[in-house]
C-alpha positions in Angstrom: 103.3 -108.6 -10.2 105.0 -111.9 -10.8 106.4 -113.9 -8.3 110.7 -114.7 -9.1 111.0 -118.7 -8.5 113.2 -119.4 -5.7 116.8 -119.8 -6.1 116.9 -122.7 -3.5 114.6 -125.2 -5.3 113.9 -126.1 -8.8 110.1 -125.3 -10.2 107.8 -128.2 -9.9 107.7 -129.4 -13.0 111.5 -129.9 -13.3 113.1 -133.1 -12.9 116.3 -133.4 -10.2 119.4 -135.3 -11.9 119.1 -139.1 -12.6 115.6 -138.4 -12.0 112.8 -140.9 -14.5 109.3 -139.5 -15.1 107.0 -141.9 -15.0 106.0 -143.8 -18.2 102.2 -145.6 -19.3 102.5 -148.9 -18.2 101.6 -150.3 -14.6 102.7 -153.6 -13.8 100.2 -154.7 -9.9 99.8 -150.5 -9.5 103.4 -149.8 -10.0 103.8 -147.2 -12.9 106.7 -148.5 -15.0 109.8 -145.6 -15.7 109.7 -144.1 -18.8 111.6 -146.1 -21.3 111.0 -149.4 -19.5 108.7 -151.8 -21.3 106.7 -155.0 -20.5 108.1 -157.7 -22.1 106.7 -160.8 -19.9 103.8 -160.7 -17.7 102.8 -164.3 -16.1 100.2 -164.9 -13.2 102.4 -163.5 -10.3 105.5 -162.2 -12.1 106.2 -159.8 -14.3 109.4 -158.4 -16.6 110.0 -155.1 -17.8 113.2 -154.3 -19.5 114.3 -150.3 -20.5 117.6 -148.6 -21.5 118.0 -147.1 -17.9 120.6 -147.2 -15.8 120.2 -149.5 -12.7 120.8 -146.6 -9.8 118.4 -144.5 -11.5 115.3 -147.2 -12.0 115.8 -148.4 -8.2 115.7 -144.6 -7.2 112.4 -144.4 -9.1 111.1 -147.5 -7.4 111.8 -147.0 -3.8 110.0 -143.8 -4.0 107.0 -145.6 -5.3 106.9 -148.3 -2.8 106.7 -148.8 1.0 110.1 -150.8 2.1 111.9 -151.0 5.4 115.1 -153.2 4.1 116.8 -152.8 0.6 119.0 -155.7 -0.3 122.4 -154.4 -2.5 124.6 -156.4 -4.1 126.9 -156.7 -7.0 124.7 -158.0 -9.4 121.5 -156.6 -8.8 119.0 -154.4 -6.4 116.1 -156.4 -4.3 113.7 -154.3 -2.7 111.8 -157.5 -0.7 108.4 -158.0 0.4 107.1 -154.2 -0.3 103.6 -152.5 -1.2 103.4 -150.7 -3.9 101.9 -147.2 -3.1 99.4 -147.1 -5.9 98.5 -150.8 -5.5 96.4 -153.0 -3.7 97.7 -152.7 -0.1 96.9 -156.2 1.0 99.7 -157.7 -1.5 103.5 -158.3 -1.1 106.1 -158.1 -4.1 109.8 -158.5 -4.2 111.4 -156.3 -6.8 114.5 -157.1 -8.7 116.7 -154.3 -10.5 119.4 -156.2 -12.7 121.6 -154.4 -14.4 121.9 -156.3 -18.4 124.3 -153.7 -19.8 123.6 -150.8 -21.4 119.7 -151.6 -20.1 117.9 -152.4 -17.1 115.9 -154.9 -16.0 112.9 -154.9 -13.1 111.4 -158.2 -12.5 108.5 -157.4 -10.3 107.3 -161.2 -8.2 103.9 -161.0 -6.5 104.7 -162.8 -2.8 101.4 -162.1 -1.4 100.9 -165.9 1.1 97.9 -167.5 -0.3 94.9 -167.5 1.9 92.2 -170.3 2.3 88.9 -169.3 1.4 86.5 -171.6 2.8 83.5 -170.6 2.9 81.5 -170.6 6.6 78.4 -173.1 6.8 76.7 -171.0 9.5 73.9 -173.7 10.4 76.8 -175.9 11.7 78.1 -176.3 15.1 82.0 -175.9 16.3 81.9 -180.0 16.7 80.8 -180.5 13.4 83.2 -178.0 11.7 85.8 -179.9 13.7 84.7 -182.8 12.5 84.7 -182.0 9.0 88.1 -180.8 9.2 89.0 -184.3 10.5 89.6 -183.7 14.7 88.1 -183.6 17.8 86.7 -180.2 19.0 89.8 -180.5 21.7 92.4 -180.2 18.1 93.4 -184.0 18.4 92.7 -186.4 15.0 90.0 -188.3 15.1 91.9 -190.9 13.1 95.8 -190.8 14.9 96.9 -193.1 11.9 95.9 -190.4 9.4 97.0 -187.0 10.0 96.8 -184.3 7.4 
């Protein structure tokens, strides 16, 4: 015998009101809204423009991203230094939502701080990796009159 859905919540595959399914492109493992496309993607930022209305795209995004602050104003939405769920979870974004009409636009800005990657020389000693950076094992210059 067939189970009645419940009266209470709409079947899964149903969307809610204002609601955007997800579309095919992923800009840093965010899945773009439906409707939304790439239109500039540059080493660290990335524009996406879609005829959506603003509310509904930075619904869609702050369910796809981990955020404690959300930053409203009159001119746009900034959702700043979040993860994106589906992405890599060692790298920051700030997400802009600007309204440009009867469109939307979601400029998506990789913040991630850079990190040194030096590699290790494991045959030296602390006093020589101190000196190589240019001080004293004790962290003072070894030339005062040039400091970096």
């Amino acid at each position: 015998m067939p189970v009645a859905p419940s009266a209470e919540r709409p079947p899964l595959d149903r969307l809610g009101p204002g609601e955007i399914p997800p579309g095919t492109e992923t800009v840093y493992g965010l899945v773009l809204p439906r409707g939304m496309k790439v239109i500039a993607h540059f080493p660290g930022i990335a524009h996406a423009v879609g005829a959506l209305s603003p509310e509904d795209v930075a619904n869609y995004v702050r369910d796809r991203v981990v955020v404690s602050r959300v930053e409203l104003g009159a001119a746009e939405t900034v959702f700043p230094r979040v993860r994106i769920k589906d992405g890599d979870p060692e790298k920051l974004f700030d997400i802009e939502v600007i309204p440009l009409g009867d469109r939307t636009k979601l400029v998506i800005k990789d913040m991630t701080p850079p990190t040194a990657h030096v590699p290790i020389d494991k045959t030296m000693t602390d006093a020589e990796r101190w000196k190589r950076a240019g001080y004293n094992p004790d962290g003072t210059p070894l030339d005062p009159n040039k400091l970096r």
